[in-house]
C-alpha positions in Angstrom: 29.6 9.0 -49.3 31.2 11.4 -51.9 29.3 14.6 -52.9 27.6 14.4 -56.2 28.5 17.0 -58.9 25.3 17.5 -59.4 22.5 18.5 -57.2 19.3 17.5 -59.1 15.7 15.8 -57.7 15.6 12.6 -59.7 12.2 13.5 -61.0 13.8 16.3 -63.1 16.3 13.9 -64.7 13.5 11.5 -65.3 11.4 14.2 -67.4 14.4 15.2 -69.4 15.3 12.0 -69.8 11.9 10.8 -70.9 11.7 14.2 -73.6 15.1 13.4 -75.1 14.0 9.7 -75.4 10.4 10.4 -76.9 11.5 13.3 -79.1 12.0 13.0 -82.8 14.2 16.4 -83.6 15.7 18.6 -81.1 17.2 22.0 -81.3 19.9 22.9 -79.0 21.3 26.9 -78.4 23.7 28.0 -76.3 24.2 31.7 -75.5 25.3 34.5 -78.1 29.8 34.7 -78.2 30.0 30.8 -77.3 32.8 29.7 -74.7 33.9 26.4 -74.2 31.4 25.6 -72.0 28.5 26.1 -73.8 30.0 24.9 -77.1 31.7 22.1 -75.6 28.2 20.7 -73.6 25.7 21.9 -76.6 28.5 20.0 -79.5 28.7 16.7 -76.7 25.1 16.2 -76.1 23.8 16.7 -79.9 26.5 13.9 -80.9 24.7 11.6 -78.3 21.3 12.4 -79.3 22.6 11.7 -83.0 23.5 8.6 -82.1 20.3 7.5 -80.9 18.3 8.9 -84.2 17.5 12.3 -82.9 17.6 14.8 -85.9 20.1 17.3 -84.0 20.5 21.1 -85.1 22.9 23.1 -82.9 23.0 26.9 -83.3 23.6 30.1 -81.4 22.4 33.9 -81.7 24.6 36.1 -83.0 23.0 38.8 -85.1 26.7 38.8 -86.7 27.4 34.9 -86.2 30.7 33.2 -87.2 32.3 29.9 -85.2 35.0 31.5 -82.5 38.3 30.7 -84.3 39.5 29.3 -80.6 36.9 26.3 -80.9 36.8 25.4 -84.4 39.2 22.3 -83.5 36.0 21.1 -81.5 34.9 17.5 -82.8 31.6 18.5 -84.6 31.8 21.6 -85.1 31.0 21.3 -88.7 27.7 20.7 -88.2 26.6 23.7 -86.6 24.4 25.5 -89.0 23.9 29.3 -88.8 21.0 31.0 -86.8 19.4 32.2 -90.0 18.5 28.9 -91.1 16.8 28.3 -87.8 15.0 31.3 -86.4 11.9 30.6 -88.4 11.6 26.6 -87.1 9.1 25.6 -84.7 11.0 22.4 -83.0 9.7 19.9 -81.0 12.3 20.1 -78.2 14.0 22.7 -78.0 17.7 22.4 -75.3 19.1 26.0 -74.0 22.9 25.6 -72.8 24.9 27.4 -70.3 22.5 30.5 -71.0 21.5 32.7 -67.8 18.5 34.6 -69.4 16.5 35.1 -72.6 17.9 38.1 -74.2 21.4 36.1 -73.9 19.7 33.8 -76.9 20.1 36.8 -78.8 18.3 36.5 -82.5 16.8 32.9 -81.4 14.7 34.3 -78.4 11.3 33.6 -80.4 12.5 29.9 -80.5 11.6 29.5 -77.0 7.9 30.2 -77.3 7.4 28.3 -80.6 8.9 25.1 -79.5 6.8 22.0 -78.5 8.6 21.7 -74.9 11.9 23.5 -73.8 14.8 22.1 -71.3 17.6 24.4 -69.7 20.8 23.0 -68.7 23.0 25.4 -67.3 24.6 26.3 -64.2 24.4 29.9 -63.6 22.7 31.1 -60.5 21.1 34.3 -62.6 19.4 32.2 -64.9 15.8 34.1 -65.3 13.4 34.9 -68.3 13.5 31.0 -69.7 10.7 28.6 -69.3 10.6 24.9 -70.0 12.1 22.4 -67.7 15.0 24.0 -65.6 18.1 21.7 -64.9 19.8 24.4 -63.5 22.2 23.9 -60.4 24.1 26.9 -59.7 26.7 24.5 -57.4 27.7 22.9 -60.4 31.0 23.9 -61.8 30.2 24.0 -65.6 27.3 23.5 -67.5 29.1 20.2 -69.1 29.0 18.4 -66.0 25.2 19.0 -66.0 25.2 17.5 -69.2 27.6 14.9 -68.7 25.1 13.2 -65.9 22.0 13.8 -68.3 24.0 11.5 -70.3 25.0 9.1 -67.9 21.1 9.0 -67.1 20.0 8.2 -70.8 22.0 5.2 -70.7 24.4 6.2 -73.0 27.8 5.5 -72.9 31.2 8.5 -73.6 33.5 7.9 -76.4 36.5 10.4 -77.3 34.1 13.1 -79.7 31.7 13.8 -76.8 34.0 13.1 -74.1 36.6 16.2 -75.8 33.6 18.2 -76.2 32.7 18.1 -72.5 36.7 18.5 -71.1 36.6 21.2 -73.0 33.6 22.9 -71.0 34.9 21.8 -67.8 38.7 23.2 -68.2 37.9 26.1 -69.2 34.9 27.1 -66.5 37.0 25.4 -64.0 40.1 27.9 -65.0 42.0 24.5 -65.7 40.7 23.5 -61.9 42.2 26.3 -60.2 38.8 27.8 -59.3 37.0 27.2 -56.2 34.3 25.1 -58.0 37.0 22.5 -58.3 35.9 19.9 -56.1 36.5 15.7 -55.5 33.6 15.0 -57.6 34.6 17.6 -60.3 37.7 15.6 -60.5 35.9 12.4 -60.6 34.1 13.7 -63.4 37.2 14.7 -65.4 38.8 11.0 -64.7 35.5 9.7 -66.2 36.0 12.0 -69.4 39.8 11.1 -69.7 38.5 7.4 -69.0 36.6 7.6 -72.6 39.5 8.9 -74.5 40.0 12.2 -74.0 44.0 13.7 -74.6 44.5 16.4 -71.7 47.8 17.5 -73.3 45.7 18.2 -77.0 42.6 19.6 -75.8 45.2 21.9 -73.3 47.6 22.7 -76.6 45.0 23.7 -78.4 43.0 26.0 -75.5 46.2 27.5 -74.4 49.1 26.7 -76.4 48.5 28.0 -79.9 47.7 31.8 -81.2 48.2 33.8 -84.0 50.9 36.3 -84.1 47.9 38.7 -84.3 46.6 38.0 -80.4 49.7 38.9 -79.3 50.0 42.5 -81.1 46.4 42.9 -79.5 47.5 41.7 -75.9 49.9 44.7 -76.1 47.9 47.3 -77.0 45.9 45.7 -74.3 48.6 45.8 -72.0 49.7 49.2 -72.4 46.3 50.5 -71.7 46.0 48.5 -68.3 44.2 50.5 -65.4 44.5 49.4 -61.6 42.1 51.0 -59.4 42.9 49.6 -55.8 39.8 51.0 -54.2 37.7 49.5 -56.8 34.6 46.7 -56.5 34.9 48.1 -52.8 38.4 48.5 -51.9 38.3 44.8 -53.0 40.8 46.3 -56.3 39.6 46.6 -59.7 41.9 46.3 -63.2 40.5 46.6 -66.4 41.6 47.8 -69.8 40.2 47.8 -73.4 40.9 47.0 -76.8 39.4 48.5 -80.3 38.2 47.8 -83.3 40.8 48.9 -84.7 43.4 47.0 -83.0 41.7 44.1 -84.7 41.6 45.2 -88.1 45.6 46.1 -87.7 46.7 42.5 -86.5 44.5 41.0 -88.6 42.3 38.3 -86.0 38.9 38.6 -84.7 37.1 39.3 -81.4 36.6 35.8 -80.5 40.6 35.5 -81.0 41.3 38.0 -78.3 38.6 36.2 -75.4 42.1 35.1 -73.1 43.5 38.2 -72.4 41.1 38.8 -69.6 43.1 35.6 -68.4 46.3 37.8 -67.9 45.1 40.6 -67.4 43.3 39.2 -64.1 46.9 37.6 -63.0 47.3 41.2 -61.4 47.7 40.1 -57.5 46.4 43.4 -56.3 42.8 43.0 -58.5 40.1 40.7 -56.9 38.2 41.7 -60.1 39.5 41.9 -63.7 37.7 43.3 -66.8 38.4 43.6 -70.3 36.0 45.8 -72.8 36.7 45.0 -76.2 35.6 47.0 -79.3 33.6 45.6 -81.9 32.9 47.0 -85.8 29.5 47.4 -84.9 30.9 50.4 -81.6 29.9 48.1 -78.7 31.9 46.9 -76.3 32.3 42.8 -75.3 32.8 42.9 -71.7 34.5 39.9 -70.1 35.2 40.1 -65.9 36.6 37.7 -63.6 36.5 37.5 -59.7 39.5 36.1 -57.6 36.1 35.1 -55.3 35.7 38.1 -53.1 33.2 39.9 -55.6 30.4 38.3 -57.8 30.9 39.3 -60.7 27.8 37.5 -62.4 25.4 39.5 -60.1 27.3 43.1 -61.4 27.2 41.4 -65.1 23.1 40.6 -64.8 22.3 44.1 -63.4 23.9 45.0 -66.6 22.2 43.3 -69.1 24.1 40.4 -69.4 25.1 37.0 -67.0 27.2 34.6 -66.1 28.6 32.5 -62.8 30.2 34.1 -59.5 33.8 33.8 -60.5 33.1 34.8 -64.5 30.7 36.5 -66.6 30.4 39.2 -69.3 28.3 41.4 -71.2 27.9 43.8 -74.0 27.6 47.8 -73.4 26.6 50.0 -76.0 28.4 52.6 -74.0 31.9 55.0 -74.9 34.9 53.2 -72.4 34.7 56.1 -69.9 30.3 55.5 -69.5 31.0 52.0 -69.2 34.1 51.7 -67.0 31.8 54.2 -64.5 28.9 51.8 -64.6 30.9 48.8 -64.5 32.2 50.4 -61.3 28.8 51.2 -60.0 27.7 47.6 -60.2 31.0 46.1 -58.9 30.4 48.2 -55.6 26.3 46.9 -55.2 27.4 43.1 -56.1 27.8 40.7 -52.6 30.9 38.7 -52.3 29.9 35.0 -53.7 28.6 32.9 -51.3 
């Protein structure tokens, strides 16, 4: 028998399945500076629940929110409203995505003690600080295939606008399946998805094949400020560089825009870990990391303040580059290698 991609006791389905079913409104949050996993699995699941009646509001915390100008192409994305308009609600059921701890809700962190019940569906092992009904499986590769057997267990069939929406989660925590996670029943998963209409070469073009002019002055700057630190994250190597506020405002795109240059500045063979800080108006830094799988990079990211999975994970430091390269170090070198 083929390993599931999910590793769930059926009574926890069955009690989600029963609140989604009984529930007449539903408010659904993924964490603060969305990826494609937790947009892709909140924007997937709230088309379903539409579907069967639900009144569906989908949101996310930013104190200083706009929709990432890398997703808006997602199917439904026009119907995310703005965390202002939410923050004072009281829903009945309230669904946190792909969100490792509370503060990661940012603004919307009240929601989770005024709802009527809470469910988390997410798949990073750090997750802490949430209550409610925990479908959490760290094994799982993205928080979309969580999602994607919550639906199969409501009854409810794919089609192409939730099927897109949940690709999209898995190519893009799967690193376009070259990660680890990528097992036979992570495939199986994806055949299902491309089964219901999904167009791997769009969903790809659109991910990875299209950026303003504006990323790629950014990239450079990026580029030219690249650091290697071979003893780094242990002797394990380290490379990490930074961009500015600055460099935004001269090219003319915004931070979500810049989110895939961590993706080449980890292609640096001599680097188990990669890291990109990058400025914001307000003087924090973003921080994005990656792990080639000898260091987990979630674990140095949660004893930072923020979360994420083995292999990825961020956070944001309030710190100058130099305060928060030195800490970022620190907590690279106490992290264990994933297991």
């Amino acid at each position: 028998m083929s390993e599931p991609a999910v590793f769930l006791p059926d009574a926890l389905w069955a009690e989600a399945v029963d609140l989604l079913r009984t529930t007449p409104d539903a408010t659904l949050v993924c964490h603060v500076a969305p990826d494609g996993d937790a947009l892709g699995s909140m924007l997937a699941l709230a088309h379903v629940l539409r579907r069967r009646g639900v009144q569906v509001t989908c949101t996310w915390g930013d104190e200083r929110w706009a929709v990432p100008a890398s997703y808006r192409w997602l199917p439904g994305i026009d119907t995310v409203a703005a965390p202002a308009e939410v923050a004072t609600t009281s829903p009945s059921l309230l669904v946190v995505l792909d969100t490792g701890s509370l503060d990661r809700l940012g603004v919307l962190h009240p929601l989770a003690d005024r709802a009527g019940a809470v469910i988390v569906l997410d798949h990073h092992a750090h997750n802490a600080g949430l209550g409610g009904l925990h479908l959490v499986d760290s094994r799982a590769a993205a928080t979309a295939v969580v999602v994607e057997e919550l639906i199969r267990r409501l009854g409810e069939e794919l089609d192409e606008t939730a099927a897109t929406c949940l690709y999209t989660g898995l190519v893009t925590d799967t690193g376009s399946f070259q990660h680890s996670v990528t097992t036979p029943a992570v495939h199986g998963v994806a055949g299902r998805l491309l089964a219901a209409g999904v167009r791997p070469d769009e969903v790809g073009r659109r991910l990875w094949g299209t950026r303003p002019f504006g990323f790629v002055q950014v990239l450079g700057a990026a580029l030219s400020r690249a650091t290697l630190e071979i003893d780094g994250a242990s002797g394990r190597g380290l490379v990490w560089t930074w961009t500015t506020a600055a460099d935004l405002d001269a090219a003319g795109i915004g931070i979500d825009g810049i989110e895939p240059i961590i993706e080449v500045i980890r292609q640096a063979e001599e680097a188990d870990v990669a890291a990109v800080f990058k400025g914001d108006v307000d003087g924090t830094f973003r921080v994005s990391t990656r792990s080639r799988g000898r260091t987990d990079v979630g674990a140095a990211c949660a004893a930072l303040g923020g979360g994420g999975h083995r292999l990825a994970a961020g956070y944001t430091s309030r710190d100058d580059v130099e305060t928060t390269i030195t800490k970022l170090r620190s907590a690279l070198d106490d992290a264990p290698a994933p297991t």
